[in-house]
Wavefront OBJ file of the C-alpha trace (Angstrom):
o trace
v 0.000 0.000 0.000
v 0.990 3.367 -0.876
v 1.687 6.458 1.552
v -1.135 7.866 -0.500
v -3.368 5.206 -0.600
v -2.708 4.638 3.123
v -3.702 8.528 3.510
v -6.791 8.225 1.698
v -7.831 5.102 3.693
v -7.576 7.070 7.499
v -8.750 10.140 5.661
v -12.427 7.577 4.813
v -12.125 6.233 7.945
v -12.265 9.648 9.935
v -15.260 10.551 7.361
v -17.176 7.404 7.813
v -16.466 7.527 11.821
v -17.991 11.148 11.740
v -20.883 10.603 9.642
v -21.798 7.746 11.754
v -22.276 10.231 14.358
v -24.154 12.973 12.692
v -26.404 10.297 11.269
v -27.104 9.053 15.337
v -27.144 12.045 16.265
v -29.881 13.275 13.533
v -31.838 10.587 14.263
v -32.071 10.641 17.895
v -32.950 14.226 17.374
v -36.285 12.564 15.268
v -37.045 9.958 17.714
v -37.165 12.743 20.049
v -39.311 15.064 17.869
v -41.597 12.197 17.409
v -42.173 11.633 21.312
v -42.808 15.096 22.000
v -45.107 15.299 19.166
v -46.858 12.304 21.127
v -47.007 13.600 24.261
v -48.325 16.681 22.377
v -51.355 14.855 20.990
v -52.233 13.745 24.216
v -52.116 17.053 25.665
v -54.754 18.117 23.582
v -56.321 15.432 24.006
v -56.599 16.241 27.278
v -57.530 19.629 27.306
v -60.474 18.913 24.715
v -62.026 16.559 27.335
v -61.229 19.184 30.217
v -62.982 21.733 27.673
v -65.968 19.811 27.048
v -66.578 18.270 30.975
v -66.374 21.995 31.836
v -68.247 23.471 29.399
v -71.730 23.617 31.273
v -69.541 25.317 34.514
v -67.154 28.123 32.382
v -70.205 29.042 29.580
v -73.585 31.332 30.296
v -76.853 28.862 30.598
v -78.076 30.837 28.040
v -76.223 29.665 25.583
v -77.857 25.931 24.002
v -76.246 22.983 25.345
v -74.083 22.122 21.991
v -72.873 25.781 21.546
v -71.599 25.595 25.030
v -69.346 22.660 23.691
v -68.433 24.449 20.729
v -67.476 27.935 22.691
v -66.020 26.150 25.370
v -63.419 24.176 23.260
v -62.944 27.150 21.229
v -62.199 29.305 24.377
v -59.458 26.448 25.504
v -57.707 26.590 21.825
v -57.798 30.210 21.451
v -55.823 30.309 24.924
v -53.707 27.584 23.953
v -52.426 29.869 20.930
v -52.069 32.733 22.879
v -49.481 30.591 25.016
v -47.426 29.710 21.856
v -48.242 32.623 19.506
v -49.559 30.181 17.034
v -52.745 31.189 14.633
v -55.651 30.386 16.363
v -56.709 27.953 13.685
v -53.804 25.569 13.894
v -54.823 24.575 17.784
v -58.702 23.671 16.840
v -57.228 21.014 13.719
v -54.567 20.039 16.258
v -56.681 19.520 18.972
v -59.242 17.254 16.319
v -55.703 15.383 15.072
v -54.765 14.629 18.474
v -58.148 13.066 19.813
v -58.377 10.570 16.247
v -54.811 9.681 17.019
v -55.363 9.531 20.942
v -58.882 7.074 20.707
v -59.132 5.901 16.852
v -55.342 5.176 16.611
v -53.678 4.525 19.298
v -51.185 1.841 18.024
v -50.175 4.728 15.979
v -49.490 6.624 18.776
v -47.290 3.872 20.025
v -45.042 3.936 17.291
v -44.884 7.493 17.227
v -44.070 8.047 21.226
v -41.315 5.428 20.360
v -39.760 7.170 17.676
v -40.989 4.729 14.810
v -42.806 6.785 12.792
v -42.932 10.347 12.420
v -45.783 13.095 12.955
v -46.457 13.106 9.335
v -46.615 9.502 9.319
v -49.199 9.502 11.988
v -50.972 12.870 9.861
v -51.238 10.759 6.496
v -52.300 7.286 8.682
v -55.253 9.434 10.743
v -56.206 11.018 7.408
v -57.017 8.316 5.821
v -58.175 6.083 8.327
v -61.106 8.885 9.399
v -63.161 7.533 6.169
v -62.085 3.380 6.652
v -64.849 2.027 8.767
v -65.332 1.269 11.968
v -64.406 -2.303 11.455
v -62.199 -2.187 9.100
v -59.755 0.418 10.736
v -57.826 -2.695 12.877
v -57.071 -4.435 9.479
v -56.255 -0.648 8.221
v -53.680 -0.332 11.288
v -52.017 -3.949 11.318
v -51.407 -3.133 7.459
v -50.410 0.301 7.278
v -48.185 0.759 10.641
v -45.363 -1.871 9.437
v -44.897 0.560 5.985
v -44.788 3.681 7.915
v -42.379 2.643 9.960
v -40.324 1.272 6.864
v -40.521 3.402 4.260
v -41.228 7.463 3.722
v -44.324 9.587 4.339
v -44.645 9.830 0.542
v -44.470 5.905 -0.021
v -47.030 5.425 2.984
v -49.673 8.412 1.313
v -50.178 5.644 -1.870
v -50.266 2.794 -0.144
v -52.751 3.919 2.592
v -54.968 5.262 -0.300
v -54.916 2.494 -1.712
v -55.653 0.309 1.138
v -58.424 3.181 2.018
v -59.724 2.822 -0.784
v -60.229 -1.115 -0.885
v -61.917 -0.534 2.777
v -64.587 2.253 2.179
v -67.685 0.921 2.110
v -68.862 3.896 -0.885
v -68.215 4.341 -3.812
v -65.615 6.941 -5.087
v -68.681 8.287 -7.287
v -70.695 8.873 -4.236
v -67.332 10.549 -2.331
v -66.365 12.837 -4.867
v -70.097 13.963 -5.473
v -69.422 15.174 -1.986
v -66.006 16.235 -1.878
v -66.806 18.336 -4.706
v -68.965 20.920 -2.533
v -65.762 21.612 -0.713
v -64.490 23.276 -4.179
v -62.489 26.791 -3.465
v -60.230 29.687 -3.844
v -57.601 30.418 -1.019
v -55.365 33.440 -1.287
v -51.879 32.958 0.703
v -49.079 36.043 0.638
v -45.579 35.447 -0.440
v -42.615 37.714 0.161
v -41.411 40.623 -2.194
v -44.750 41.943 -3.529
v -45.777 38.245 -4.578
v -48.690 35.612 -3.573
v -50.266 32.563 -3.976
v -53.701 31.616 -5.635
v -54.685 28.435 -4.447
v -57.749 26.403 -6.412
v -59.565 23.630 -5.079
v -61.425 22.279 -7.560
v -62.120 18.968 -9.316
v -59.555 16.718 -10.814
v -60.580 17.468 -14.523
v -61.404 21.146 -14.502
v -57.907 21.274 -12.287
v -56.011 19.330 -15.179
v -57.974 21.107 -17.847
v -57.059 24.585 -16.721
v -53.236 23.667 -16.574
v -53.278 22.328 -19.952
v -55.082 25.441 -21.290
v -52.427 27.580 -20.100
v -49.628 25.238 -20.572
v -50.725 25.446 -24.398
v -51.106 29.267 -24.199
v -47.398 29.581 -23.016
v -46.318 27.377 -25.531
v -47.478 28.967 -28.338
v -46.618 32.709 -27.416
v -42.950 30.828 -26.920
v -43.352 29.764 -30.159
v -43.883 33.182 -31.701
v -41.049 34.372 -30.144
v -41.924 35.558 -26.931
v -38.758 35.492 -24.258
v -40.248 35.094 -21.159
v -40.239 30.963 -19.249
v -42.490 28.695 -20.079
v -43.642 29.323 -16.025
v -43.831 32.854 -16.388
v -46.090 32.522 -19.245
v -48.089 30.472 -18.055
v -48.683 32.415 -14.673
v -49.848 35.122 -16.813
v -52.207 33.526 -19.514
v -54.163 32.690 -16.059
v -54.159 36.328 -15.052
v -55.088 37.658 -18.527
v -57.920 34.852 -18.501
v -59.096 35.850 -14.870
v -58.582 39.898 -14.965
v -58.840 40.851 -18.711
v -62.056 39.524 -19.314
v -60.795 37.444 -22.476
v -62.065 34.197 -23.651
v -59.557 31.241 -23.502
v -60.111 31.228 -27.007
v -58.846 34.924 -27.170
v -55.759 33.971 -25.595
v -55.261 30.852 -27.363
v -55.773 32.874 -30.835
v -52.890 35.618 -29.762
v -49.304 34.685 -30.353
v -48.574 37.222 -27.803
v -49.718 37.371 -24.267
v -50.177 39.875 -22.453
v -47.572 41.217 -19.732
v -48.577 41.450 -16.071
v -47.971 45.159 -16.106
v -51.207 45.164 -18.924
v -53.237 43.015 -16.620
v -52.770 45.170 -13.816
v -54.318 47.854 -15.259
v -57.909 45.873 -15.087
v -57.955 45.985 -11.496
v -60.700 48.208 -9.366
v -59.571 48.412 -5.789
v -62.237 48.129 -3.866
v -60.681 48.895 0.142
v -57.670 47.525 -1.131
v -54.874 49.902 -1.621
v -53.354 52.620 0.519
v -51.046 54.633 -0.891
v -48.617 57.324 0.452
v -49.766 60.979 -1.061
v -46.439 61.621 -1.997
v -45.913 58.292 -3.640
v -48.993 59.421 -5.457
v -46.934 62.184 -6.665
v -44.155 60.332 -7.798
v -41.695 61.676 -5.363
v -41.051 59.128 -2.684
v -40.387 55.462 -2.260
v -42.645 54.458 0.539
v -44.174 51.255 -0.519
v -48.554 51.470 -0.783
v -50.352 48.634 1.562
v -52.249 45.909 -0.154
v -55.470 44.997 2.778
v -55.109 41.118 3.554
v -51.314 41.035 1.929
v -49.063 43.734 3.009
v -46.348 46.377 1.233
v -45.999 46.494 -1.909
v -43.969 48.737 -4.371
v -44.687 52.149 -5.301
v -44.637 51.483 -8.787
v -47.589 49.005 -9.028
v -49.387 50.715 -6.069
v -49.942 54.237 -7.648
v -50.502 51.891 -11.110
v -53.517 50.171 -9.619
v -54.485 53.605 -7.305
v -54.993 55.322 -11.265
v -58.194 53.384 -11.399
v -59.648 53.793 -8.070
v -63.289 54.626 -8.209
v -63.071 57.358 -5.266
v -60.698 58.248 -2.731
v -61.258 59.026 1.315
v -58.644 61.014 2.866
v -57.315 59.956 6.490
v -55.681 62.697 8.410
v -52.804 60.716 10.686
v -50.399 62.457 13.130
v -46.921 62.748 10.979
v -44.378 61.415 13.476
v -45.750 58.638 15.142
v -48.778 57.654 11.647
v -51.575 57.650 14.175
v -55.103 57.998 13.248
v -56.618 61.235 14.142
v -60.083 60.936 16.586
v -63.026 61.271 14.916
v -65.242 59.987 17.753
v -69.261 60.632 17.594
v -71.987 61.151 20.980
v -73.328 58.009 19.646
v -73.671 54.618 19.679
v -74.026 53.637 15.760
v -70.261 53.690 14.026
v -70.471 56.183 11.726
v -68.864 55.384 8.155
v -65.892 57.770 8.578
v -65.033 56.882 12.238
v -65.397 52.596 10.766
v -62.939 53.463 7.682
v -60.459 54.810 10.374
v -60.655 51.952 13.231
v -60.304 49.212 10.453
v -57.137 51.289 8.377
v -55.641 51.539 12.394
v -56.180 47.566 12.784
v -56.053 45.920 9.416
v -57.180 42.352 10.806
v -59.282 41.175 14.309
v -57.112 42.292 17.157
v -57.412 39.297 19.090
v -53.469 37.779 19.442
v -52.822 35.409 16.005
v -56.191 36.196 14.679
v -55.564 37.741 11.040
v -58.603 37.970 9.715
v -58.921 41.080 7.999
v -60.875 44.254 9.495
v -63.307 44.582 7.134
v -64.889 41.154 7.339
v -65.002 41.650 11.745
v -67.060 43.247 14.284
v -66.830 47.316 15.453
v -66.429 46.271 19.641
v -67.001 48.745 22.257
v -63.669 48.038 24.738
v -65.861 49.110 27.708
v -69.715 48.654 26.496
v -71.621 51.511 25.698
v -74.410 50.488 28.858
v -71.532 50.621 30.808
v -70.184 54.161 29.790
v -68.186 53.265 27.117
v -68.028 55.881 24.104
v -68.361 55.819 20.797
v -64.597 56.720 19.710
v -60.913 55.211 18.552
v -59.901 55.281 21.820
v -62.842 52.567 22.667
v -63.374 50.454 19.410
v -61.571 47.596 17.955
v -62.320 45.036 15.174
v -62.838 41.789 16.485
v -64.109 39.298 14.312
v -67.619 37.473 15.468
v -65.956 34.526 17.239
v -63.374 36.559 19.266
v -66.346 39.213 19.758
v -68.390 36.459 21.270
v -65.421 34.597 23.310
v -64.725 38.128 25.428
v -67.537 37.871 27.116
v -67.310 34.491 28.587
v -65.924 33.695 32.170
v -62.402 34.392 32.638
v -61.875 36.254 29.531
v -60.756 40.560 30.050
v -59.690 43.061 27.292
v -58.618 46.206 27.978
v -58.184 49.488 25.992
v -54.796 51.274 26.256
v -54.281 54.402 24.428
v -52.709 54.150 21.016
v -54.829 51.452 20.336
v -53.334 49.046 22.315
v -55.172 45.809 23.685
v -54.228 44.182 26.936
v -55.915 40.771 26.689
v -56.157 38.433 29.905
v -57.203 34.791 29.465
v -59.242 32.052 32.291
v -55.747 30.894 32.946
v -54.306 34.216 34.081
v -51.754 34.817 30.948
v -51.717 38.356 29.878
v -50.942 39.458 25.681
v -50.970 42.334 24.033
v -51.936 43.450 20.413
v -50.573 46.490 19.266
v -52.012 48.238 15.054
v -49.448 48.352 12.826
v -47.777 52.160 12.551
v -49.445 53.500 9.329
v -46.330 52.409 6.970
v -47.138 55.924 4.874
v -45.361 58.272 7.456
v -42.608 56.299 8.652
v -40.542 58.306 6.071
v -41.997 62.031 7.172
v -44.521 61.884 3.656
v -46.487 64.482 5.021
v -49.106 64.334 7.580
v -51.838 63.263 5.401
v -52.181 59.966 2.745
v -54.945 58.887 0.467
v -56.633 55.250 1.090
v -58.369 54.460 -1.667
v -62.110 53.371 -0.890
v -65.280 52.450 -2.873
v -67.998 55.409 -2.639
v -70.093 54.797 -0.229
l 1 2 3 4 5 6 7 8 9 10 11 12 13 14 15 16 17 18 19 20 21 22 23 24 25 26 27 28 29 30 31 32 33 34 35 36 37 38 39 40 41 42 43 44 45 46 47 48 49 50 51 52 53 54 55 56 57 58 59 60 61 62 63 64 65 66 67 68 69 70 71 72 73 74 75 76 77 78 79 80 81 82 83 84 85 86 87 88 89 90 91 92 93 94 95 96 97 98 99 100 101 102 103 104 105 106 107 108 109 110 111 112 113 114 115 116 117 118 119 120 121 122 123 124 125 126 127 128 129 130 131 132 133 134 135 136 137 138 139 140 141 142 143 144 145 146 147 148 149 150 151 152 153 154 155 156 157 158 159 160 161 162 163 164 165 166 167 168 169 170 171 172 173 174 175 176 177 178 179 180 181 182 183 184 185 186 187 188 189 190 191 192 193 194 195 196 197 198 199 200 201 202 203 204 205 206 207 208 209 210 211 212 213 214 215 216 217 218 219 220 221 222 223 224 225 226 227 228 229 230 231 232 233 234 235 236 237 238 239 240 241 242 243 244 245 246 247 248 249 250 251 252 253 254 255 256 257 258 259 260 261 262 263 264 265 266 267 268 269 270 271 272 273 274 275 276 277 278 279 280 281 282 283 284 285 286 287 288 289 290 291 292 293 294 295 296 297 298 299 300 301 302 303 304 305 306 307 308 309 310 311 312 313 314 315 316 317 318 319 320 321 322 323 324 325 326 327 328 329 330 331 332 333 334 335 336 337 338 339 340 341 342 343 344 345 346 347 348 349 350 351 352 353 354 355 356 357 358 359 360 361 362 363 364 365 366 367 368 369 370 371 372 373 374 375 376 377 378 379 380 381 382 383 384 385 386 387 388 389 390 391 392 393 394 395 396 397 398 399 400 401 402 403 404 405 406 407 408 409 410 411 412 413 414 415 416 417 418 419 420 421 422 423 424 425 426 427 428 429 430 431 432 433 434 435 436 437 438 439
């Protein structure tokens, strides 16, 4: 043997030596994971029993005996989030994970407490198993555990279809009859001016749709057109959806059209708010999309050209503050509404982001109990977190600025604080346009 080859031989065994650690390290780090991920489920478990046992003690009698469940469970999850900053809706499908895997699957539990199988094994294996039949879920179990604990999560998905599938008692007519109400569009922001458009819709229109637009791309490719294949396609779907073209318009042009064309189809409706001097051309400051975020100047004062009507919101220039505009009276008025929902932008409940148009105008301190009419005592809450601060346990209080000091049944304090209006962080003047529908 060589000096070299000698070399190279310690050199592999140093390598292989190492790696066998970092591989036993990495997966006692999983087996881990995977127990505390079991001794999460049964934590929620847990708490979703506590939730409902309690439910007739910690709810009003004059509420009906199933919304008591419902409120009381939701009144456990939402302070479950506020513990761990988590959206509010993760905790409910969490907490309904954890009791299938808890009483439907408990084998699965097993293996997953042991380190055998990971959480998203035990995800795809409750999945599936919800729609296998009572007594066909054993046979389910003894069948699908062994591969999950073999083979990946994206191995286990086919074969627990497929074994799901010879195990429902219905038919896949009858099943996707019903899945088909479920049909939807979900809208999920992105980073750098840029989103998501989810579809859920059935397999064929699903596949039909890509191929329409896969053939649109190709053939504007084809005439020369430089942009990807994936950019193209991205915007034959936005010409289709915002141009009002036929798809046999945009299958007939060689050329499609460029997302700076489609943009100019859009009517903001409470959608836009864009810095005055932006407006003007003369500063940077990026215009706020409702239910997304920034965005840049450039496409912001595009879209703001064809807004139908504009409101003007007087804010304080240093600190972007809403200006009060209180009233002697209980009704919101539409002027003192537009300027609580620009100040909050979603519910102000901690992780709740739905948006403030689509929630509840809440008197902090009730109007029967002195409570005014004014910025310094409204809030959007949406109808669920509206409801849930009135129940036993639950306090909010009204800071100035807008801030809410929340207190949960189990003593934790949080805090909410509205966004500082992003159009005078860079001194653009004391007043800013947000674009609005007439009223």
């Amino acid at each position: 043997m060589t000096e070299t080859t000698a070399s190279a031989v310690r050199a592999g065994d140093e390598y292989a030596a190492q790696l066998a650690e970092f591989s036993d390290a990495f997966a006692d780090i999983h087996r881990r994971r995977a127990a505390l991920d079991a001794e999460e489920a049964r934590l929620l478990a847990r708490s979703a029993a506590y939730a409902d046992a309690f439910a007739d003690a910690t709810v009003p009698a004059i509420f009906p005996p199933a919304e008591r469940l419902a409120l009381s469970r939701r009144s456990t999850c939402a302070a479950l989030a506020m513990a761990t900053r988590t959206p509010e809706q993760t905790v409910p499908r969490a907490t309904n994970d954890a009791e299938r895997l808890v009483n439907e699957a408990p084998a699965a539990l097993e293996s997953l407490e042991a380190g055998r199988i990971s959480a998203r094994h035990a995800q795809t294996i409750i999945d599936q198993l919800s729609d296998v039949p009572t007594a066909g879920r054993a046979a389910f179990l003894a069948e699908v555990l062994p591969v999950a604990e073999q083979t990946t999560n994206a191995n286990l998905r086919k074969r627990a279809r497929t074994l799901r599938e010879r195990l429902h008692p219905e038919s896949i007519t009858a099943r996707a009859r019903r899945s088909e109400a479920d049909r939807r569009v979900e809208f999920e922001p992105a980073a750098d001016g840029m989103a998501w458009v989810h579809l859920f819709t059935t397999a064929p229109i699903a596949q039909g749709l890509v191929e329409r637009v896969e053939a649109a791309a190709a053939k504007s490719r084809a005439a020369g057109d430089t942009r990807t294949c994936a950019q193209l396609q991205a915007d034959a779907l936005a010409a289709l959806a915002l141009t009002g073209v036929t798809p046999d318009d945009v299958m007939s042009s060689p050329v499609l059209p460029h997302p700076i064309e489609v943009q100019e189809h859009i009517k903001p409706t409470v959608q836009i708010t864009v810095p005055a001097l932006t407006m003007a051309g003369v500063s940077d400051a990026p215009g706020m999309l409702d239910g997304y975020g920034p965005i840049d100047p450039e496409t912001a004062a595009r879209i703001a050209v064809n807004a139908p009507s504009f409101t003007r919101i007087l804010v304080q220039s240093e600190t972007g503050a809403v200006l009060s505009v209180g009233r002697n009276q209980y009704r919101v008025p539409a002027d003192l509404q537009r300027a609580v929902r620009l100040r909050d932008g979603t519910c102000r409940a901690p992780g709740c982001g739905r948006r403030a148009r689509a929630c509840d105008l809440d008197h902090s301190v009730a109007w029967e109990d002195g409570g005014t009419t004014g910025v310094g005592n409204l809030a959007c809450l949406c109808r669920h977190h509206h409801r849930m601060k009135h129940l036993p346990g639950w306090n909010l209080e009204h800071k100035p600025g807008g801030v809410l000091d929340w207190t949960t049944p189990d003593g934790k304090h949080h805090r909410t604080e509205p966004d500082p209006a992003p159009f005078c962080a860079r001194n653009d003047g004391a007043c800013s346009w947000a674009l609005r529908q007439a009223q």
